[in-house]
KOLKOLSE-570610 format. One record per residue: residue in one letter; residue number from 1; x, y, z of N, C-alpha, C, O in turn. Coordinates in steps of 0.001 Angstrom, whole numbers. Atoms other than C-alpha are relative to their C-alpha. Layout:
[r 'A' NUM [X Y Z] [X Y Z] [X Y Z] [X Y Z]]
...
# end
This chain:
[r 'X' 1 [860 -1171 0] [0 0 0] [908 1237 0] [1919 1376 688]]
[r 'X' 2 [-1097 -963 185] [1472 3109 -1094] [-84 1455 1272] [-711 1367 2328]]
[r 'X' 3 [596 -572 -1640] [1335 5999 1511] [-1431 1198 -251] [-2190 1615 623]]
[r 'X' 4 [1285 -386 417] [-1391 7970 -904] [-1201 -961 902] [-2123 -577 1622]]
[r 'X' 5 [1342 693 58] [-3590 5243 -351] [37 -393 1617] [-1060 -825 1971]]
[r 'X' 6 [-444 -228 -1198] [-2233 5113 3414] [-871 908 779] [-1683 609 1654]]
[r 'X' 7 [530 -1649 -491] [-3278 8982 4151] [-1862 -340 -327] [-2777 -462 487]]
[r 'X' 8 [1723 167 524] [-6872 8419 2120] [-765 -875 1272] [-1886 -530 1646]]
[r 'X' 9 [862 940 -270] [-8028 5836 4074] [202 457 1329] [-821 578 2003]]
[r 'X' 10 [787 -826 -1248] [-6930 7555 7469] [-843 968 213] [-1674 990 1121]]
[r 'X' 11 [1279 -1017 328] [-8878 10360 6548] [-875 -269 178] [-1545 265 1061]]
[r 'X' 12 [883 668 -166] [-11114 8360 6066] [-773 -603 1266] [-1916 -367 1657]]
[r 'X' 13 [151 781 -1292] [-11121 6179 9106] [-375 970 1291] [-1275 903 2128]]
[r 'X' 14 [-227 -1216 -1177] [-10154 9320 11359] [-908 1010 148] [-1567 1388 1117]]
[r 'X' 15 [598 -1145 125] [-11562 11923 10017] [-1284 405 -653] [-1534 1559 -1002]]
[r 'X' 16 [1514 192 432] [-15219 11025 8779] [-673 -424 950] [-1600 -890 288]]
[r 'X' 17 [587 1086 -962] [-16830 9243 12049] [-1527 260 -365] [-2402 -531 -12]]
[r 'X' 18 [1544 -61 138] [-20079 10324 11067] [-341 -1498 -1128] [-1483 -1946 -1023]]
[r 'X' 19 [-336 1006 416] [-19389 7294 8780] [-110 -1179 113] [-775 -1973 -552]]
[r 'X' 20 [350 1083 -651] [-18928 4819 10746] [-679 -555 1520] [-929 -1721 1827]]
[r 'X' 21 [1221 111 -422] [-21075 5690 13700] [-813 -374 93] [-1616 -186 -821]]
[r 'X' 22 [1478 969 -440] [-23711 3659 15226] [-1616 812 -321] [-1694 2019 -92]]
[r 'X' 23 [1278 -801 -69] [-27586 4665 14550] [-233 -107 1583] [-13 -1259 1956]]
[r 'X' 24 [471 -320 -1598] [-28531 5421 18390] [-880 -778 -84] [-827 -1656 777]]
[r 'X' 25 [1747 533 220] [-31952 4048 17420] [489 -1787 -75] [-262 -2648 384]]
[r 'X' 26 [175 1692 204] [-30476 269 16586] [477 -330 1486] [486 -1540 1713]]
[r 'X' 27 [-258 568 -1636] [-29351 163 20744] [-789 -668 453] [-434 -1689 1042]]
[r 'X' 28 [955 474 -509] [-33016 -497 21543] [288 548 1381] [364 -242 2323]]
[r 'X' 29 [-41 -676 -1310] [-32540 1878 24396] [-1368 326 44] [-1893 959 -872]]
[r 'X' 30 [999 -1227 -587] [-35829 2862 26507] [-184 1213 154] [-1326 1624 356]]
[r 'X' 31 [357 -1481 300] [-35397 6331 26310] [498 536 -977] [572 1764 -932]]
[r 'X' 32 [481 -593 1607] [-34991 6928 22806] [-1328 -966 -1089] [-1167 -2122 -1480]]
[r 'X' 33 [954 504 781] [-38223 6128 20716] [-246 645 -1367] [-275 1876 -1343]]
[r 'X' 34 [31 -966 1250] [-38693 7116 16843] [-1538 97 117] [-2304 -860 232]]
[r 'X' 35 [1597 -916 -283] [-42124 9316 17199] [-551 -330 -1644] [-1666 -819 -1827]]
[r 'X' 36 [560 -111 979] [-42390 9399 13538] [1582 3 -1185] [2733 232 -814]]
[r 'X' 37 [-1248 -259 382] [-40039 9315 10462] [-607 -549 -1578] [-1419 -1474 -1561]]
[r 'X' 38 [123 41 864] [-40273 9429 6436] [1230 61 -1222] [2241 -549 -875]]
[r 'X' 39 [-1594 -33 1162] [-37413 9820 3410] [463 1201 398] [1637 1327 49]]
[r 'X' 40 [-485 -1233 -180] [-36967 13382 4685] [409 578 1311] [1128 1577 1296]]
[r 'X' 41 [-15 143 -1181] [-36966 13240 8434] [-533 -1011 918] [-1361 -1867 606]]
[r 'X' 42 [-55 1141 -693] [-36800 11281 11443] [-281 1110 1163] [115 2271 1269]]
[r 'X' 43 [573 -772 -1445] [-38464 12384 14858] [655 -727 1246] [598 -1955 1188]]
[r 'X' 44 [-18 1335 -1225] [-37356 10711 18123] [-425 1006 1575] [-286 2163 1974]]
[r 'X' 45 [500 -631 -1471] [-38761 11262 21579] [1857 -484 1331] [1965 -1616 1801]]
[r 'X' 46 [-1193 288 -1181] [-35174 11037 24232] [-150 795 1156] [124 1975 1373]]
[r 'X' 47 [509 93 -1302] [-36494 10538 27630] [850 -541 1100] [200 -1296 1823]]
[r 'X' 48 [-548 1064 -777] [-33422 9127 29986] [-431 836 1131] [-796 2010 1177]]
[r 'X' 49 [-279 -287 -1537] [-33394 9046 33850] [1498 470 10] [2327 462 -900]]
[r 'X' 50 [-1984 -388 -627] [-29835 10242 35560] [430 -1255 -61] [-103 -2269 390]]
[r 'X' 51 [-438 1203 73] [-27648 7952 34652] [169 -507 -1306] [1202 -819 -1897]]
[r 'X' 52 [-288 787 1685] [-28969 6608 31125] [750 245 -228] [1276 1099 486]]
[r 'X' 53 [-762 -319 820] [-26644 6627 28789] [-99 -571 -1696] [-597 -1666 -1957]]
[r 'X' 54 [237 383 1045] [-26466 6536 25054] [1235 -371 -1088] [1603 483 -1895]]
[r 'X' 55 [-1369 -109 435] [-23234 4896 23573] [129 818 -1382] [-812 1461 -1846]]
[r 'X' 56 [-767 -932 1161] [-21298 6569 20531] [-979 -34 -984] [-1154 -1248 -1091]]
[r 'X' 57 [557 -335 1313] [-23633 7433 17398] [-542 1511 -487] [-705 2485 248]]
[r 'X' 58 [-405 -1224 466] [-23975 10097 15166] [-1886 516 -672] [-2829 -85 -1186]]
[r 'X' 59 [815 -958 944] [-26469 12527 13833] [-60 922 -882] [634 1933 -776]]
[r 'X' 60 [31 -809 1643] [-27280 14090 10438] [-608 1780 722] [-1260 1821 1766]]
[r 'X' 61 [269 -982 -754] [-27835 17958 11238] [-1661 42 679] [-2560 -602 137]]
[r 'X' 62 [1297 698 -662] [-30995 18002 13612] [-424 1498 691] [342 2461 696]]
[r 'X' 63 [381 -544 -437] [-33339 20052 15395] [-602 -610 1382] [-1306 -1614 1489]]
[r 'X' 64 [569 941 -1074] [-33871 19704 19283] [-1429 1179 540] [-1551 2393 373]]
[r 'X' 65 [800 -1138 -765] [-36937 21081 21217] [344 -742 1404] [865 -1857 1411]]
[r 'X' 66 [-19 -70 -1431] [-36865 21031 25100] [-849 -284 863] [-1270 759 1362]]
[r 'X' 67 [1388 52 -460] [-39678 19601 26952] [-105 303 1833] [-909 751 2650]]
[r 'X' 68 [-695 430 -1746] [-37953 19001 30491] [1049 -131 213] [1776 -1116 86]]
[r 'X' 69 [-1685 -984 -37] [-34985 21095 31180] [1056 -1154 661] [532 -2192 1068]]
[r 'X' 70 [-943 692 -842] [-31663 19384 32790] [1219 132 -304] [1711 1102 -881]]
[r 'X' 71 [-1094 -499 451] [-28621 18739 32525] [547 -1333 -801] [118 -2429 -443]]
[r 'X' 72 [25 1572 831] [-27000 15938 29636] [1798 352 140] [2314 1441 389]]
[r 'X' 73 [-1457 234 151] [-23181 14961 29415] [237 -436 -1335] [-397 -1409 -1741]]
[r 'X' 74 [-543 685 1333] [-21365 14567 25804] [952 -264 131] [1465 301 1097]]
[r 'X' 75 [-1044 388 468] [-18492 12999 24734] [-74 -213 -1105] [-884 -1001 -1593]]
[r 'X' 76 [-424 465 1117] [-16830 13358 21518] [847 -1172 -528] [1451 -1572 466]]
[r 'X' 77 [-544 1113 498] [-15164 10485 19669] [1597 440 698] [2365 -461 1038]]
[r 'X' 78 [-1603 -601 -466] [-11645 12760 20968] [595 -392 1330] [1711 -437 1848]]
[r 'X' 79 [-258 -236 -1522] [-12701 12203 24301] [-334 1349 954] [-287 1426 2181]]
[r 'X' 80 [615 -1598 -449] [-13889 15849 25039] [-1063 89 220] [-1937 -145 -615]]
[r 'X' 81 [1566 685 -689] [-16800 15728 27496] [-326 1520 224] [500 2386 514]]
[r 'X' 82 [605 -1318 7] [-19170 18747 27515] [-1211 -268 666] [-1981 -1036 90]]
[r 'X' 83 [1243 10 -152] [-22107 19143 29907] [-626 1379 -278] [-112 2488 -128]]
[r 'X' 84 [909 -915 365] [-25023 21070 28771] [-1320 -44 853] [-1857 -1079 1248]]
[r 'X' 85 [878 -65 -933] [-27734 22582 30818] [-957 626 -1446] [-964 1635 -2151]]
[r 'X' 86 [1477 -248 1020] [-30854 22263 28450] [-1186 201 788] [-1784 -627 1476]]
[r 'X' 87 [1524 -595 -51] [-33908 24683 29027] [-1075 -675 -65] [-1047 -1837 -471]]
[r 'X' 88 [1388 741 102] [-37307 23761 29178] [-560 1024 -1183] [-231 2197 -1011]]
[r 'X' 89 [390 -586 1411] [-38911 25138 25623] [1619 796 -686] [1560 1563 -1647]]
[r 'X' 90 [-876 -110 1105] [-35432 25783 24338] [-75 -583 -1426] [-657 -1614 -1760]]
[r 'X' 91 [-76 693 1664] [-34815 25258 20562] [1005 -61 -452] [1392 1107 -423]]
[r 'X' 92 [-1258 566 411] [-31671 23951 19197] [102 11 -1226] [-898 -571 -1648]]
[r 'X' 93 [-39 345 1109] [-30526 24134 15525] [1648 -801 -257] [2648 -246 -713]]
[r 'X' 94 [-1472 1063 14] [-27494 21254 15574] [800 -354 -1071] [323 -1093 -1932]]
[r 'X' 95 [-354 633 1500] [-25068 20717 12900] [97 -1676 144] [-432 -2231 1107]]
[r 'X' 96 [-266 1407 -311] [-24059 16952 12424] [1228 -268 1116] [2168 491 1353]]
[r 'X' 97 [-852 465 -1445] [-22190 15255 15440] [-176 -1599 -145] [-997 -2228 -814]]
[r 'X' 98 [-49 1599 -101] [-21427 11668 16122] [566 737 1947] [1075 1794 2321]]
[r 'X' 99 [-455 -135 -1640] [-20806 11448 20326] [-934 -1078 988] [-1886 -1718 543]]
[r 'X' 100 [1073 616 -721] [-22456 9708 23107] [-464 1126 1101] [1 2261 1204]]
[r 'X' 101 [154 -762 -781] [-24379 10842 25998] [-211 -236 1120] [-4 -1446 1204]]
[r 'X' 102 [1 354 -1463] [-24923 10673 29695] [-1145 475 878] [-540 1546 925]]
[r 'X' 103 [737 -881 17] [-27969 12266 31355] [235 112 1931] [178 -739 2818]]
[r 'X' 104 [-740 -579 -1747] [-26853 13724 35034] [-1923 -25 635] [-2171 -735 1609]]
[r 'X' 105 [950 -336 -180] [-30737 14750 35266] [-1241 -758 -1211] [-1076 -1162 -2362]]
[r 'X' 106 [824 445 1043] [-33909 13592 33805] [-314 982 -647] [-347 2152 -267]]
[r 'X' 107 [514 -904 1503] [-34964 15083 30727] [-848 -624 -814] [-1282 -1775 -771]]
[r 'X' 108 [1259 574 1389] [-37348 15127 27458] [255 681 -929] [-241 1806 -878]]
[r 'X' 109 [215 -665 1316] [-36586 16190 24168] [-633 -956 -1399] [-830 -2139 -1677]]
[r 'X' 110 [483 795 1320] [-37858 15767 20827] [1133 710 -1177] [1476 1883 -1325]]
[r 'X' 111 [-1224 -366 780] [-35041 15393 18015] [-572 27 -1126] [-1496 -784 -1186]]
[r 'X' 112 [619 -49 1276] [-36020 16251 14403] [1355 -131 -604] [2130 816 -478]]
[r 'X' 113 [-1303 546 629] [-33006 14546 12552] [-1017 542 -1524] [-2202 339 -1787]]
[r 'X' 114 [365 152 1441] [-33110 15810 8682] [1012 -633 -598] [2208 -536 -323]]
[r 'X' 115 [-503 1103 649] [-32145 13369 6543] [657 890 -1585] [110 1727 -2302]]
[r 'X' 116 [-1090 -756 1147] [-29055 14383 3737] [-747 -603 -1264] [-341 -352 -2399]]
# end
């Protein structure tokens, strides 16, 4: 293998994870449910207790609403953990992300994933 085809494919490997990223939805976790979903979008209701957690998968850019404020824990694929204190009727416009999550507090959102 030459080191072109070396570099390409870490790129690849490294630097695409949205790629190879898990769908969240094939875990069969209890607190994510798909509400609704067609060729153009995907709805999901994500309901954890403190504690849940949602291992590594990625999302296409998305829209969150806020039903029941708290606080959630991320981690990026880097290792870079970010908690966020989500509002109650906040609105979120998300680019794409791959990460997992952690939920310190219970919460309720509804995710409007649009589909590329």
């Amino acid at each position: 293998m030459n080191r072109s085809m070396i570099a390409t494919t870490a790129v690849l490997a490294f630097g695409c994870p949205l790629v190879f990223a898990q769908d969240a939805v094939s875990y069969g976790l209890k607190h994510l449910t798909v509400m609704a979903e067609d060729a153009r979008v995907r709805v999901l209701r994500f309901a954890p207790n403190p504690g849940d957690r949602t291992p590594i998968h990625s999302h296409p850019s998305y829209v969150v609403y806020v039903v029941k404020g708290g606080r959630v824990k991320y981690t990026l694929p880097d290792g870079t953990t970010t908690i966020s204190e989500l509002k109650t009727g906040q609105v979120l416009l998300k680019p794409p992300v791959t990460h997992s999550d952690e939920a310190i507090d219970a919460v309720e959102t509804i995710i409007v994933e649009l589909k590329p």
